[in-house]
C-alpha positions as CSV (number, residue, x, y, z in Angstrom):
1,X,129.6,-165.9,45.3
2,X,127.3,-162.7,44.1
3,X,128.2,-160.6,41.0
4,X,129.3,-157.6,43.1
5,X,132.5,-159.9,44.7
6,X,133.8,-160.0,41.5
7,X,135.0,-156.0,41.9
8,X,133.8,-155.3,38.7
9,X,133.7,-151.9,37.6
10,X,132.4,-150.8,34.1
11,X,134.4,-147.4,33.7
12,X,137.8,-148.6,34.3
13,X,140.4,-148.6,30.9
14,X,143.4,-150.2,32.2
15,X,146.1,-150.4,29.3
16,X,148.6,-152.5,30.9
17,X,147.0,-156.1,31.0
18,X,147.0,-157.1,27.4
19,X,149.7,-156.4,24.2
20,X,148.1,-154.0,21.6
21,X,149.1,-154.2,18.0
22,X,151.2,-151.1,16.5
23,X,148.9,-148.8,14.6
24,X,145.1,-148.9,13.7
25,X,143.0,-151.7,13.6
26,X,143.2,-153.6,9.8
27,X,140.0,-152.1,8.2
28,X,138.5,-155.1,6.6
29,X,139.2,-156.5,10.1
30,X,136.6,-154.1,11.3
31,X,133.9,-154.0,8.8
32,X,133.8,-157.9,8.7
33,X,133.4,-157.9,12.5
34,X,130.7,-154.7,12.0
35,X,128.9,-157.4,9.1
36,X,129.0,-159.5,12.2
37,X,126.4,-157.4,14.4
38,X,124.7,-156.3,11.6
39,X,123.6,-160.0,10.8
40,X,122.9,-160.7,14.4
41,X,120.8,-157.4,14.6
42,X,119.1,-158.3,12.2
43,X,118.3,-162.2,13.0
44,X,117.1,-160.9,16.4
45,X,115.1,-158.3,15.8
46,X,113.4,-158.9,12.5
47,X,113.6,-162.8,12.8
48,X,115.3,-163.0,9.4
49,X,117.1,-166.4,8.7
50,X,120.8,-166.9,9.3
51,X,121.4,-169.0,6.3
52,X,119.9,-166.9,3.6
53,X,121.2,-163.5,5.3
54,X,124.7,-164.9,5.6
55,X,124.2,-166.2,1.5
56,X,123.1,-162.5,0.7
57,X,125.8,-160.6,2.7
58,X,129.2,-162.2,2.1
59,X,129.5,-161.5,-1.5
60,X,131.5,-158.4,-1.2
61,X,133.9,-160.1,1.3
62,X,137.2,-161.9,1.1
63,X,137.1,-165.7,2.0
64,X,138.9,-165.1,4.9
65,X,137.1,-162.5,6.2
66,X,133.3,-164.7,4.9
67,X,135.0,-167.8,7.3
68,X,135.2,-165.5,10.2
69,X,131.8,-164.0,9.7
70,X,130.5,-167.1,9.0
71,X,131.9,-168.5,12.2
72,X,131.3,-166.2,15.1
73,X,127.1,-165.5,13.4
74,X,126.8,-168.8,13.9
75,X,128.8,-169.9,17.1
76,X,127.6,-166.5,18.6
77,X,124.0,-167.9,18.1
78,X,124.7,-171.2,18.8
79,X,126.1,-170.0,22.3
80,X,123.8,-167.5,22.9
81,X,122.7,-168.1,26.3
82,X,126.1,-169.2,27.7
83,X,127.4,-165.6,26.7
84,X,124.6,-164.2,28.1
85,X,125.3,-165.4,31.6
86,X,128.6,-164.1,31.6
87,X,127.7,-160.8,30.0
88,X,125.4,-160.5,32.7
89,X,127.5,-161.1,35.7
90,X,130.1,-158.3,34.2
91,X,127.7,-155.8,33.3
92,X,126.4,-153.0,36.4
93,X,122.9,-153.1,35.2
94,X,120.1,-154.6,32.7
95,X,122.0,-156.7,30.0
96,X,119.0,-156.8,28.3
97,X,118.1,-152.8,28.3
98,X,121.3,-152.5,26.3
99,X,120.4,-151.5,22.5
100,X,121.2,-154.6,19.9
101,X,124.3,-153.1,18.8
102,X,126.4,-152.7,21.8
103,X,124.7,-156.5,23.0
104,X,126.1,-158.0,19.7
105,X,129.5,-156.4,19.7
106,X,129.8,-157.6,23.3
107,X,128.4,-161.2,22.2
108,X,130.4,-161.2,19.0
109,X,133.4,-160.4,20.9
110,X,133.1,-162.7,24.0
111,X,132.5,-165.5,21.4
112,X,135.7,-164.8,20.2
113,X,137.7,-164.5,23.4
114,X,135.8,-167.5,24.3
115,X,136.4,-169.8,21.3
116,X,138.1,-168.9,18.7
117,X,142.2,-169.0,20.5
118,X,143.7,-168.2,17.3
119,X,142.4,-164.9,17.3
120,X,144.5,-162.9,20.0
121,X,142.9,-160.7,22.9
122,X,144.5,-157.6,22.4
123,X,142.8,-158.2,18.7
124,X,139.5,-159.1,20.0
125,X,139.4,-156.0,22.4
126,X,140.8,-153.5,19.8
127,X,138.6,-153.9,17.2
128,X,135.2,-154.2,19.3
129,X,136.3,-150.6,21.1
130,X,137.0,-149.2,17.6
131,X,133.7,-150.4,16.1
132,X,131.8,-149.1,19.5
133,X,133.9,-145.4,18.9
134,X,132.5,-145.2,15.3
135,X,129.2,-146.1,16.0
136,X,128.5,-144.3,19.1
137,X,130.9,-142.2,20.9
138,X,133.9,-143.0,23.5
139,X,131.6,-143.6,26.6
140,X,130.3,-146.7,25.1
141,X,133.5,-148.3,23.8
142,X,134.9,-147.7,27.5
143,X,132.3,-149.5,28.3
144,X,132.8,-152.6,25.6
145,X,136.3,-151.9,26.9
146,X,136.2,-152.6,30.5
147,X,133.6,-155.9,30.2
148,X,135.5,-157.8,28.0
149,X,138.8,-157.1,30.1
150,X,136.8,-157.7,33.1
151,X,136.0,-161.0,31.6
152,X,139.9,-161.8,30.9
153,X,140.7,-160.8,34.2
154,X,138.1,-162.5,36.0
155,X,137.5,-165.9,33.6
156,X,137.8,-168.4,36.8
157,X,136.1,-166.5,39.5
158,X,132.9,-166.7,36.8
159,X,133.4,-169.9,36.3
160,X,133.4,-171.3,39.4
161,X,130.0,-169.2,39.6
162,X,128.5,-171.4,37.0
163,X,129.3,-174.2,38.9
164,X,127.6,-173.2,41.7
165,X,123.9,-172.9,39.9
166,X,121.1,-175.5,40.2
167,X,121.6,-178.4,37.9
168,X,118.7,-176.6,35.0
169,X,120.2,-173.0,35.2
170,X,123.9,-174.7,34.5
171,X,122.4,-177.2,32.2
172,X,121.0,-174.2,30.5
173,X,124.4,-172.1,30.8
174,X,127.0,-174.7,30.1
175,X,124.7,-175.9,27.2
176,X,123.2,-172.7,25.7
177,X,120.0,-173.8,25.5
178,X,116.2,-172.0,26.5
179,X,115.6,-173.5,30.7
180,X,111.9,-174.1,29.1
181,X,113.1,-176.4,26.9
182,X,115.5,-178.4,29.0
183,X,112.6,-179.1,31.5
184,X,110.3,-179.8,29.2
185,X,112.9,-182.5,28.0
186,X,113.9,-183.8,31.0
187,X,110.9,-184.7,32.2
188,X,110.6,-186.9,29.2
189,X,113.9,-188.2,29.1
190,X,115.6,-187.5,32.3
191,X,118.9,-185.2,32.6
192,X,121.8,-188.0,31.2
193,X,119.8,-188.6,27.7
194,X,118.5,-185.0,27.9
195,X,122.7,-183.8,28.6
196,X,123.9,-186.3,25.6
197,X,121.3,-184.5,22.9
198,X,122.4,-180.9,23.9
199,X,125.9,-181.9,23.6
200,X,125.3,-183.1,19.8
201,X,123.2,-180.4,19.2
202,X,126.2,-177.9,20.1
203,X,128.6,-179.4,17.8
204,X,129.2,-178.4,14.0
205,X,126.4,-180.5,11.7
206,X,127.4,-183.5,9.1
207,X,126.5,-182.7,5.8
208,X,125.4,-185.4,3.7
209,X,124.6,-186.0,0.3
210,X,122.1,-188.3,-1.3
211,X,123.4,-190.0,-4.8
212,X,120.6,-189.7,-7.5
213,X,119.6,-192.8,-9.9
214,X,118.2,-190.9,-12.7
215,X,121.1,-189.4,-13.3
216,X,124.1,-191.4,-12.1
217,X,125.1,-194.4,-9.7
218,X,127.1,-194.4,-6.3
219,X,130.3,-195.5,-7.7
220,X,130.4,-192.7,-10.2
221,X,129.8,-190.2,-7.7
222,X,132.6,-192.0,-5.4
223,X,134.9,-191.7,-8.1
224,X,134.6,-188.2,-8.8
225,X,135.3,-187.5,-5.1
226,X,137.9,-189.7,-4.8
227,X,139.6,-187.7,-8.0
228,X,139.3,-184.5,-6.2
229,X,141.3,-185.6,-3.0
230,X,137.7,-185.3,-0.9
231,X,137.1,-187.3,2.1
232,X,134.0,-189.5,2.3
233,X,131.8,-192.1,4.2
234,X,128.8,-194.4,3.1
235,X,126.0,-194.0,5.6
236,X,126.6,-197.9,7.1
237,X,122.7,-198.3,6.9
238,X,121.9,-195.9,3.6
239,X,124.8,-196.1,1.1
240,X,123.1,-194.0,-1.0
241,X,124.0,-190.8,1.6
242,X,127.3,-189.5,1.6
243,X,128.9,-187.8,4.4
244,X,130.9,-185.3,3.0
245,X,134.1,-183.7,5.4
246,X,135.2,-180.9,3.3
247,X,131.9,-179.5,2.1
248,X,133.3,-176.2,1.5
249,X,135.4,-178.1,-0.9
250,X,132.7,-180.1,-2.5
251,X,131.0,-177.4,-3.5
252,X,133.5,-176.2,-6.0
253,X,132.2,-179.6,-8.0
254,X,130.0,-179.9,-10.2
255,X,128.0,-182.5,-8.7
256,X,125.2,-180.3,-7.6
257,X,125.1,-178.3,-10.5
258,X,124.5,-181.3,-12.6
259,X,122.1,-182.7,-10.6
260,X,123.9,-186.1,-9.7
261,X,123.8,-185.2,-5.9
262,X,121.4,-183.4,-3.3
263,X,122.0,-182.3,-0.4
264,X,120.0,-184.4,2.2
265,X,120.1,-185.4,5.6
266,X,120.0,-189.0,5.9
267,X,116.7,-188.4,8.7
268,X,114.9,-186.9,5.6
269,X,115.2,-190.1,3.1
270,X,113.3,-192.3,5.9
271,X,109.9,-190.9,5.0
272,X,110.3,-191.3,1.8
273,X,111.4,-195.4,2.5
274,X,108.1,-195.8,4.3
275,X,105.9,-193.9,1.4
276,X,107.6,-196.4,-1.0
277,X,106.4,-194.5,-3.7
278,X,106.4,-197.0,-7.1
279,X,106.4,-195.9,-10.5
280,X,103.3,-195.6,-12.1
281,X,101.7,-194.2,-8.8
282,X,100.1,-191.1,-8.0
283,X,101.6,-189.3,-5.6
284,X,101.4,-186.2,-3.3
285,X,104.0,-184.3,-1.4
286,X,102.2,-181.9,0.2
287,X,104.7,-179.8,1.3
288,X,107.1,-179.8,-1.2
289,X,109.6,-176.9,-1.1
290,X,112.9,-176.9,-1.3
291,X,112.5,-180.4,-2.5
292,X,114.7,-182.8,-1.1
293,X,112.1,-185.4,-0.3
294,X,109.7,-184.9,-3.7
295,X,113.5,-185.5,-5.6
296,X,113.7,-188.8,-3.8
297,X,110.3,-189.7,-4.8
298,X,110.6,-188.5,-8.3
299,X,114.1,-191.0,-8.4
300,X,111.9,-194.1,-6.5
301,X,108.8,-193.9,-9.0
302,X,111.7,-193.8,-12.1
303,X,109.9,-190.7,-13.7
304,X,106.6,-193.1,-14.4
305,X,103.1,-191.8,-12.7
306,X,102.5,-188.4,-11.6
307,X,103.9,-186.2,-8.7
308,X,102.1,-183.7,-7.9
309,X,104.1,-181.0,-5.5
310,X,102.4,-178.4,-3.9
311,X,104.0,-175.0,-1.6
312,X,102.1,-172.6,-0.3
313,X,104.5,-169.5,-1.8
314,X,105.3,-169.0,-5.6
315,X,108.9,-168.5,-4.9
316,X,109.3,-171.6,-3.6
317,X,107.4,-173.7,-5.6
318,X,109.8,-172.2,-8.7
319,X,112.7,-173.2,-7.1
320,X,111.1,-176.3,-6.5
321,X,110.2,-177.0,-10.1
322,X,114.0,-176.2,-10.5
323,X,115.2,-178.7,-8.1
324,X,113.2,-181.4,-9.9
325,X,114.3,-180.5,-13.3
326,X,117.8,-180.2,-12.5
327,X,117.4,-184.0,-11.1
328,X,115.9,-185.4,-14.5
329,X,112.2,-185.4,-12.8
330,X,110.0,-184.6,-15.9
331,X,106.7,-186.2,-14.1
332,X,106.4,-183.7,-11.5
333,X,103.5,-180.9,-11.7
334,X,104.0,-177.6,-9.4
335,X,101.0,-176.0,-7.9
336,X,101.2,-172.9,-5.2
337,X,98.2,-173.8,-2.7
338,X,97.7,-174.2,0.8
339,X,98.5,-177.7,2.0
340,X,95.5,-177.3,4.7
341,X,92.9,-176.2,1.8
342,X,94.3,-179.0,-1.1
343,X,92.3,-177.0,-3.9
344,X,91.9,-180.6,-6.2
345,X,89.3,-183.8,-6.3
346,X,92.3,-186.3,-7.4
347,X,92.8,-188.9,-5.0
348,X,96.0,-190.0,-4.5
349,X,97.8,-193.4,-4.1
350,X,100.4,-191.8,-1.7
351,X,100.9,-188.4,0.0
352,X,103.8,-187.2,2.1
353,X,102.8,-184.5,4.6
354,X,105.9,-183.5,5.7
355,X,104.3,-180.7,7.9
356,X,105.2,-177.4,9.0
357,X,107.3,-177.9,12.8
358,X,109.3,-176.0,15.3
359,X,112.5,-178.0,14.2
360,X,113.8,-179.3,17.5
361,X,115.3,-182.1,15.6
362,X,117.6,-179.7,13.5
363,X,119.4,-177.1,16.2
364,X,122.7,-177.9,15.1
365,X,121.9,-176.9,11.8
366,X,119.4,-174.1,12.2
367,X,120.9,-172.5,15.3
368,X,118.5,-169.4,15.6
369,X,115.6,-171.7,15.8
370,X,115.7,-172.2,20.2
371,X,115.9,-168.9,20.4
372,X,112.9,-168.0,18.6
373,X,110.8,-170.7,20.0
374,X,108.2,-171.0,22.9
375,X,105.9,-173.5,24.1
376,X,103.2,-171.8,22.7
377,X,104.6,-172.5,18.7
378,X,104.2,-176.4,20.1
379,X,100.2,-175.7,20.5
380,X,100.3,-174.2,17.7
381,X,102.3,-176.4,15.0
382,X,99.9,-179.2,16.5
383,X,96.7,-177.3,15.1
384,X,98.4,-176.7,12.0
385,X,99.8,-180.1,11.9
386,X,96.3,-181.4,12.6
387,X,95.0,-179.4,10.0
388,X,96.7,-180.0,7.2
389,X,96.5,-183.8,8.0
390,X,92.5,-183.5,7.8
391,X,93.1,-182.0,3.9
392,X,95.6,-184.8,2.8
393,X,92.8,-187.1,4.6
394,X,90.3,-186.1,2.2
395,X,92.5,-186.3,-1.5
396,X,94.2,-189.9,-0.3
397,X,92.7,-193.0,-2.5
398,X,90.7,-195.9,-0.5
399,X,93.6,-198.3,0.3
400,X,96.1,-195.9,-0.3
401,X,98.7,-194.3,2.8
402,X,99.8,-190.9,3.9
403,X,103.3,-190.6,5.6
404,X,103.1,-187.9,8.2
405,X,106.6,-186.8,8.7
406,X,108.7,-183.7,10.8
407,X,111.8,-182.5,12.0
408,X,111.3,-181.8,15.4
409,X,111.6,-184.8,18.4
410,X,108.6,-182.9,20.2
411,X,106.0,-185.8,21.2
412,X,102.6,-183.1,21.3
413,X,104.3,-182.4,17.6
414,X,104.4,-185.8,16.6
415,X,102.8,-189.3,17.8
416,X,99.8,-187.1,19.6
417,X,99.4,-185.4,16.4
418,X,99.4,-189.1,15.4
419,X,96.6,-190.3,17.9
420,X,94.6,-187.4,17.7
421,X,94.2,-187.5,14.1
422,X,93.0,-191.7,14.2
423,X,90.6,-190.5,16.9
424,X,88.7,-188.5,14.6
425,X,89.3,-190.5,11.3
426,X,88.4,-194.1,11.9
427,X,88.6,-194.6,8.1
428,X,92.7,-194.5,8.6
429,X,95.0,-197.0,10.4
430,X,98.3,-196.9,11.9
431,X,101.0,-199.3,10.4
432,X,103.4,-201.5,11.9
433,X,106.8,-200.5,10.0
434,X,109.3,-203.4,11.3
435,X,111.2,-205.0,9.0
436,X,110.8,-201.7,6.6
437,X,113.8,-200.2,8.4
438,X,116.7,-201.4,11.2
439,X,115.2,-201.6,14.3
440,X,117.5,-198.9,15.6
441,X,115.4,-196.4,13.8
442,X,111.8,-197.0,14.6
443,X,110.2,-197.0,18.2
444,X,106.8,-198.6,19.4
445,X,107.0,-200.5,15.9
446,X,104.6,-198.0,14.7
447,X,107.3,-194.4,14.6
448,X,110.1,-193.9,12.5
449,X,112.0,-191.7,15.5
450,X,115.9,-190.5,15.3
451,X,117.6,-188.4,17.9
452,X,121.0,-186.3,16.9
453,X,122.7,-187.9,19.7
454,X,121.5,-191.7,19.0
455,X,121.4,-191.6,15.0
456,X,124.1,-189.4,14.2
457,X,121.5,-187.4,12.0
458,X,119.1,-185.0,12.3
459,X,116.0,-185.4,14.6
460,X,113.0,-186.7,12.9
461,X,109.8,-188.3,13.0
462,X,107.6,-190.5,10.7
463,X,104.4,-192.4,10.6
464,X,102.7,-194.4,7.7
465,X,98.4,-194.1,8.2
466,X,96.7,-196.1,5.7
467,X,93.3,-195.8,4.6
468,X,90.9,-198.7,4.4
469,X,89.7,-200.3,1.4
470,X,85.9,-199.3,0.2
């Protein structure tokens, strides 16, 4: 079945399919759905970052209204490609040569029809028109119009389409992810492991948190929650990591505030295990913003040594020294430098290089992320990666161990950036790590490796290199 057996036709208005609501559409309706493709517009075009646009827009909105926005940015990102196809198929022409702002209505819109069934049609429909009248003129919401009726009208006959495309292109489709990156992980993992991760990385991300010693103890922090009505689980492996349900809830605590809690995936605290970084030590993260894993260290080496956290930008590294404050870490000393050019002569005990990735391990959370990826960002992360590993080489003690750590499950990214590295620094050595963590967590007895799918956390990787004695 081709596109054109569908009879579609983009200048039809038919009134007489769907129910439309008495009077004009509810204003704060529209300007929360306009909010919508103004974030998208933006995300797409100037590659700005979901999270902290959504953080900086929603202020002027009602929490209704901040939900929905919240909700179809995200899905609509998440589902990108899927919508895509089927915007495709309904449209006479180049999708892509539409401008950003009739593309995201339609997306924001379809997403909505789509997924979201408490929202009606004849809701849906209404209000995308209405935003594409204002904007531009009455051709183009004729337009917006007659696709997204189309699509009501001819839902089955498109998806029986789908199901007539090779097995990448549906993969790609059904799953919404980029066809480069599903054959690139199939031919490491094959289609059934490759169709499990996708899955996961489709569905809304746990949110943990990670209890803090210095300030209080598990059962406190239990306690609290419990007292509020909040639901909970202790990670089965890590009981220091929280699962929180309600995390819109939890954040009306004061938890974070006070500086009991952080918010951490449990994939991110494994790095940190392996650095087992002891009080008294001197210790490196190398790439320390927002810091999450520096807190953890600061909390292992009970505010006795030095920690020393470095970021490249000055923003960052003063909400860094914030974090570490607001967690009782008084030991920690902030500098703004490049992580490939470490501008000191201390030698460290420890270093964590949490490097720089493309974050293939973390697409549930940062949605945006496979959409502004390409195979070339692998090459280059690796150089980078390579790079900065070289400069923590120099400033890490005889005897002492560097924990190489990301958040993407890209092999070039991690245990070739592994290899590659000990070919050209003999002076290092890769450690065995069994017994340091369950089994179910570490591959080739050498990697710390999780996969969303297998670990119910993000995905990670981790290696310990140590450097031999004098």
């Amino acid at each position: 079945m081709d596109a054109k057996d569908l009879n579609l036709n983009n200048s039809i208005t038919p009134d007489d399919e769907l129910e439309k609501p008495e009077g004009p559409p509810i204003q704060s309706q529209i300007n929360a759905r306009a909010k919508i493709i103004e974030i998208l517009n933006r995300v797409e075009m100037r590659q700005a970052f979901t999270d902290k646009l959504l953080e900086k827009e929603l202020n002027e909105f009602e929490e209704a209204d901040r939900s929905l926005i919240t909700e179809v940015v995200y899905g609509v990102l998440r589902w990108r490609y899927r919508l895509d196809w089927f915007l495709r198929q309904l449209y006479v022409g180049e999708f892509e040569d539409l401008i950003p702002d009739v593309k995201n209505n339609l997306r924001s819109s379809l997403y909505q029809l789509m997924f979201l069934e408490k929202i009606p049609p004849y809701a849906v429909l209404n209000e995308a028109v209405e935003i594409a009248k204002q904007k531009f003129n009455q051709k183009t919401a004729n337009l917006v119009n007659a696709i997204l009726r189309n699509y009501l009208r001819q839902q089955k006959k498109l998806e029986y389409m789908e199901m007539q495309l090779d097995v990448l292109e549906r993969m790609a489709v059904q799953y919404s992810h980029p066809k480069w990156l599903l054959q690139r992980w199939i031919e490491y993992w094959g289609v059934d492991e490759v169709t499990h991760l996708i899955e996961k990385n489709n569905e809304r991300p746990k949110l943990f948190i990670r209890v803090n010693h210095l300030k209080t103890d598990r059962e406190q922090v239990k306690q609290v929650l419990e007292q509020a009505g909040l639901e909970y689980e202790e990670h089965p492996d890590f009981p220091n990591f929280l699962w929180i349900k309600d995390f819109s809830a939890f954040r009306k605590l004061d938890l974070l505030r006070q500086g009991w809690v952080s918010v951490q995936d449990v994939s991110t605290g494994l790095p940190v295990m392996i650095l087992d970084p002891q009080p008294g030590e001197t210790v490196l993260d190398a790439c320390a913003a927002p810091g999450g894993k520096a807190g953890f260290i600061g909390e292992r080496m009970q505010n006795q040594g030095l920690l020393v956290a470095i970021d490249r930008h000055f923003n960052r590294v003063k909400m860094l020294r914030d974090n570490l404050l607001r967690w009782g870490i008084t030991t920690a000393r902030y500098i703004q430098a490049d992580a490939t050019q470490l501008p000191m002569t201390l030698l460290f005990d420890k270093i964590l290089l949490d490097v720089p990735c493309t974050g293939f391990g973390v697409l549930n959370k940062r949605v945006d992320l496979k959409w502004k990826r390409s195979a070339e960002d692998i090459e280059n992360m690796q150089r980078l990666q390579l790079q900065m590993l070289d400069a923590a080489a120099r400033v890490c003690k005889p005897g002492g161990a560097i924990v190489y750590s990301t958040c993407t499950i890209e092999p070039e990214e991690n245990e070739v950036v592994v290899e590659k590295f000990l070919e050209t620094h003999p002076e290092f050595q890769l450690e065995n790590l069994m017994g340091e963590l369950p089994v179910d967590y570490l591959w080739n007895q050498h990697y710390v490796r999780t996969f969303p799918h297998k670990h119910d956390m993000d995905g990670s990787f981790a290696a310990r290199l140590r450097k031999r004695p004098v």
